[in-house]
C-alpha positions in Angstrom: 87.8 102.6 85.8 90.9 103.8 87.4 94.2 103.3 85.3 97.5 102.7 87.0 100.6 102.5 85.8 102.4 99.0 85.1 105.9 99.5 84.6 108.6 97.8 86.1 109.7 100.5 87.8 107.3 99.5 90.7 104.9 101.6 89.8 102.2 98.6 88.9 99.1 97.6 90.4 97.7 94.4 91.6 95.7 91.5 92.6 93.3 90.8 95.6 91.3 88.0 97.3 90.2 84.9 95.7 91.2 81.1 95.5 93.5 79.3 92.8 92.0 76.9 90.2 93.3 74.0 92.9 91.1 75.1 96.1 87.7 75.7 94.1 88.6 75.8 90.6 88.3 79.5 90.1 89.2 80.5 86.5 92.7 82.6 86.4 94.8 84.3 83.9 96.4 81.2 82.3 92.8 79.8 81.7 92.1 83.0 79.2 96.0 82.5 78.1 95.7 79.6 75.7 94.6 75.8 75.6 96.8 72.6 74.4 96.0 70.9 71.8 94.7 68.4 74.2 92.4 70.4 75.8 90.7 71.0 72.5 90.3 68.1 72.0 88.9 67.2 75.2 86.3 69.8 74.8 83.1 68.0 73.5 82.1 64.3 74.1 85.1 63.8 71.3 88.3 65.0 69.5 87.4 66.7 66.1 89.5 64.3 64.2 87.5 61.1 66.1 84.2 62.9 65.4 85.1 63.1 61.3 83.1 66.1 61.1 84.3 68.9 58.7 83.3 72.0 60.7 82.3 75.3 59.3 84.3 78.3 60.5 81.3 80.0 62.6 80.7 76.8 63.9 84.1 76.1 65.3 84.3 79.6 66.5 81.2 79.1 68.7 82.3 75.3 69.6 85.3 77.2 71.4 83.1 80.0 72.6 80.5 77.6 74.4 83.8 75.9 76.0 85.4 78.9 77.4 82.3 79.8 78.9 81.5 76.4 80.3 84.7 76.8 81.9 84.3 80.4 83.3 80.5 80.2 83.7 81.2 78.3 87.8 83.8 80.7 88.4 81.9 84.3 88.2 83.3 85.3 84.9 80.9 86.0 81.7 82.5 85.3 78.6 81.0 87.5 76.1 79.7 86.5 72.2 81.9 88.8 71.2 85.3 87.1 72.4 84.5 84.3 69.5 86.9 85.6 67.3 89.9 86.5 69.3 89.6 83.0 70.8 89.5 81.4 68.0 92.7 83.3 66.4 94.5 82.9 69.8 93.9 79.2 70.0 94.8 78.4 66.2 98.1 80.3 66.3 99.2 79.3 69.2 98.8 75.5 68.7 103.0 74.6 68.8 105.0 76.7 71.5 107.3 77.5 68.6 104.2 80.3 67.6 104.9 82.1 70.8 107.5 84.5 71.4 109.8 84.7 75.0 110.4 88.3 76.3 114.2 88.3 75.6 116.5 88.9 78.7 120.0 88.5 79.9 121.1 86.1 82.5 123.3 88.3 85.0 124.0 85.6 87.9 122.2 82.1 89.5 122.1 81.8 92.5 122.3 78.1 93.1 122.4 76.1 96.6 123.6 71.9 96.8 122.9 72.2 93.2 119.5 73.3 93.9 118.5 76.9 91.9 117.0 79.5 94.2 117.1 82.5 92.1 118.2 84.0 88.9 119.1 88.0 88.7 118.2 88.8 84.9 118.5 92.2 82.5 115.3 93.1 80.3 115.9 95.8 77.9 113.5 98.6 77.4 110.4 98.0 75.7 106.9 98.6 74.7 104.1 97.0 76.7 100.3 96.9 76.7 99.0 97.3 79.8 95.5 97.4 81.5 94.5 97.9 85.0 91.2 96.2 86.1 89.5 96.6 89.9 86.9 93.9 89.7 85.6 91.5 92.6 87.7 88.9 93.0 92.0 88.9 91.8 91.1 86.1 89.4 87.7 88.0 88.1 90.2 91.4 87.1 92.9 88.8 85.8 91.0 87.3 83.6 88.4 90.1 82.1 91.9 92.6 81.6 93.4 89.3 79.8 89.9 89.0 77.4 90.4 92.5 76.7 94.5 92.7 75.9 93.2 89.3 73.5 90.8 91.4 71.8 94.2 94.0 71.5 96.4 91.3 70.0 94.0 89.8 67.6 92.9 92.5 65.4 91.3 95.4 67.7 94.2 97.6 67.0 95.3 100.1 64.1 96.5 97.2 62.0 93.8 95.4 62.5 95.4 92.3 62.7 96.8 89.4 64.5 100.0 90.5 66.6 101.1 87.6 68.0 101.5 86.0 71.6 104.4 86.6 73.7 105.0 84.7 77.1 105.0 85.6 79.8 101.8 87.5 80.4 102.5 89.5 83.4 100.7 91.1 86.0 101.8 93.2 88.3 100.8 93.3 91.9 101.4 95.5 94.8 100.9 94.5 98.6 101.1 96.7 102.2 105.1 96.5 103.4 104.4 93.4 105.3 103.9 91.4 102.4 100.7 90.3 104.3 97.9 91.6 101.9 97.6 92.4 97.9 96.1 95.0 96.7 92.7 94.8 94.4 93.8 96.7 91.6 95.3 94.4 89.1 97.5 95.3 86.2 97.8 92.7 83.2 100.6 93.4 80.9 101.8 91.8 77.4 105.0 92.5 75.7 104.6 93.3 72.0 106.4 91.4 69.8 109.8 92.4 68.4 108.7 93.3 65.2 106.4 95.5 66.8 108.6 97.6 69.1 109.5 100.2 66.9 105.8 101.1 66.2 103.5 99.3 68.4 99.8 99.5 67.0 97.4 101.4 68.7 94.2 99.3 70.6 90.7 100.4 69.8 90.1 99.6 73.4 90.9 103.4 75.3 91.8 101.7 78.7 94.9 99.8 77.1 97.5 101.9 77.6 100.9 101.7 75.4 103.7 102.0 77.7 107.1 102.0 77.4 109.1 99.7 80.6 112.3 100.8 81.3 115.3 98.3 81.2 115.2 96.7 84.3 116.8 94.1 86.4 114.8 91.1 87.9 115.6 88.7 90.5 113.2 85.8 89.3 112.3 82.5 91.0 110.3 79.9 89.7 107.6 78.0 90.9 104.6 75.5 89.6 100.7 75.4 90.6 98.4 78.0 91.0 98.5 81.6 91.2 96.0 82.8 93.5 96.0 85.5 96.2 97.4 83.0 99.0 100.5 81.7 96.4 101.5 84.8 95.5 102.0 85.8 98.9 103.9 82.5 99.6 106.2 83.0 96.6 107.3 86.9 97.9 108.2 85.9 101.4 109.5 82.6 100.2 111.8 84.9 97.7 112.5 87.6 100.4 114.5 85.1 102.4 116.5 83.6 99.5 117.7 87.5 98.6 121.2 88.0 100.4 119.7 91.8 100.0 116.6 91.8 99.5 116.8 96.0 100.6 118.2 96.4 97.0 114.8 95.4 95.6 111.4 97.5 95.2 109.0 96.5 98.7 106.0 96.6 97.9 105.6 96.1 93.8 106.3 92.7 92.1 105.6 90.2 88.7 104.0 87.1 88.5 105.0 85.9 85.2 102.8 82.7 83.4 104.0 80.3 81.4 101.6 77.8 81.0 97.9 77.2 81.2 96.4 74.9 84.3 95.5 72.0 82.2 99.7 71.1 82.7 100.2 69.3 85.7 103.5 70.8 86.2 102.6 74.5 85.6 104.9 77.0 85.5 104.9 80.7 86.9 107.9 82.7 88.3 107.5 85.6 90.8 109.5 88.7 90.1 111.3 91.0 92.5 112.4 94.0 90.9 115.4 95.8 91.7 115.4 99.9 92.9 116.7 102.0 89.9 
């Protein structure tokens, strides 16, 4: 598998063909991010606490193994045996959104229009980032097996051997031909170690994650809810590229789409990043 680079530079890869979760329910990033506590619960005939049962550990682990790959099973992606664990630690610490960590940032400007925001222009700091680039079928096929493999990263394949912790947004970073028109198939998925692991990020057993280290950078972000599939992201850049007063100050043809949320929200929230030339 070829590896690209994923900084913020522009340097990134990206995302090809394929529809959103909305169009025919293809399974994207955000599906392999995390589930509420309602979708657990929604996951057999019953919630665990109306059931009574008292489950044992390798039992729950495969109750949320056989529901990940219901889910992916229609949508061309194999979830394998061995993802039990790493689901299961990414699900139970990441039940509160007080578990999950934001990429820090300073707000430069808002650019705001009859009260309505269009964009903000914000300053991330340097920082370490593991990265993987996938090349698989579909966008939401390489989306979502680089995101099973950077879970596999955070929750104990690494030199700690441990649980890391989950930091939002999950990005990935996608490249498309100057006229905004296509995206490429490469696909880079990238998550922000945590701050107590910046100084000395551990090392992934898995060879094809790459430790990189993004240089500060400053974004021009807009947000936006639904699905992120091949045909939104392309919305969202030219959408973005006519908001910009000058959009020539930002990289062409290398940009973020950052997740928030999983899909089960109704009001899901993503934001597409333009990043400015150094």
């Amino acid at each position: 598998m070829d590896r690209g680079g994923c900084q913020m530079s522009g340097g990134g890869g990206g995302g090809g063909g394929g529809s959103g979760p909305d169009q025919h329910g293809v399974i994207t990033l955000e599906d392999l991010e995390s589930f509420s506590e309602d979708q657990l619960s929604d996951s057999g005939n019953g919630s665990l606490e109306e059931e009574g049962e008292t489950m044992e550990e390798d039992e729950d682990h495969d109750r949320l193994l056989h529901y990940w790959q219901d889910v992916a099973r229609g949508h061309q992606v194999d979830v394998p045996q061995d993802m039990a664990e790493p689901i299961q630690q990414l699900t139970s610490n990441n039940q509160g959104r007080s578990n999950r960590e934001h990429i820090p940032f300073t707000l430069l400007t808002r650019k705001e229009k009859c009260g309505e925001l269009l964009y903000e222009k914000r300053h991330y700091e340097k920082g370490h980032w593991a990265c993987i680039t996938m090349r698989e079928d579909t966008y939401e096929q390489s989306i979502c097996y680089g995101f099973m493999r950077i879970m596999r990263y955070i929750c104990q394949q690494n030199s700690l051997g441990d649980y890391l912790g989950m930091t939002l947004p999950i990005v990935t970073v996608v490249r498309t031909d100057e006229n905004h028109s296509v995206i490429s198939h490469d696909v880079t998925v990238a998550y922000y170690l945590p701050i107590e692991h910046q100084a000395q990020p551990p090392q992934p057993h898995d060879s094809e994650i790459i430790i990189e280290i993004w240089p500060a950078t400053v974004v021009y972000t807009r947000a936006f809810t639904g699905p992120t599939n091949e045909v939104t992201i392309i919305n969202q850049i030219n959408a973005m590229a006519e908001l910009l007063d000058s959009p020539g100050v930002c990289v062409n043809d290398s940009f973020i789409v950052a997740g928030y949320t999983n899909p089960a929200h109704s009001n899901r929230q993503n934001e597409i990043w333009f990043l400015e030339r150094r």
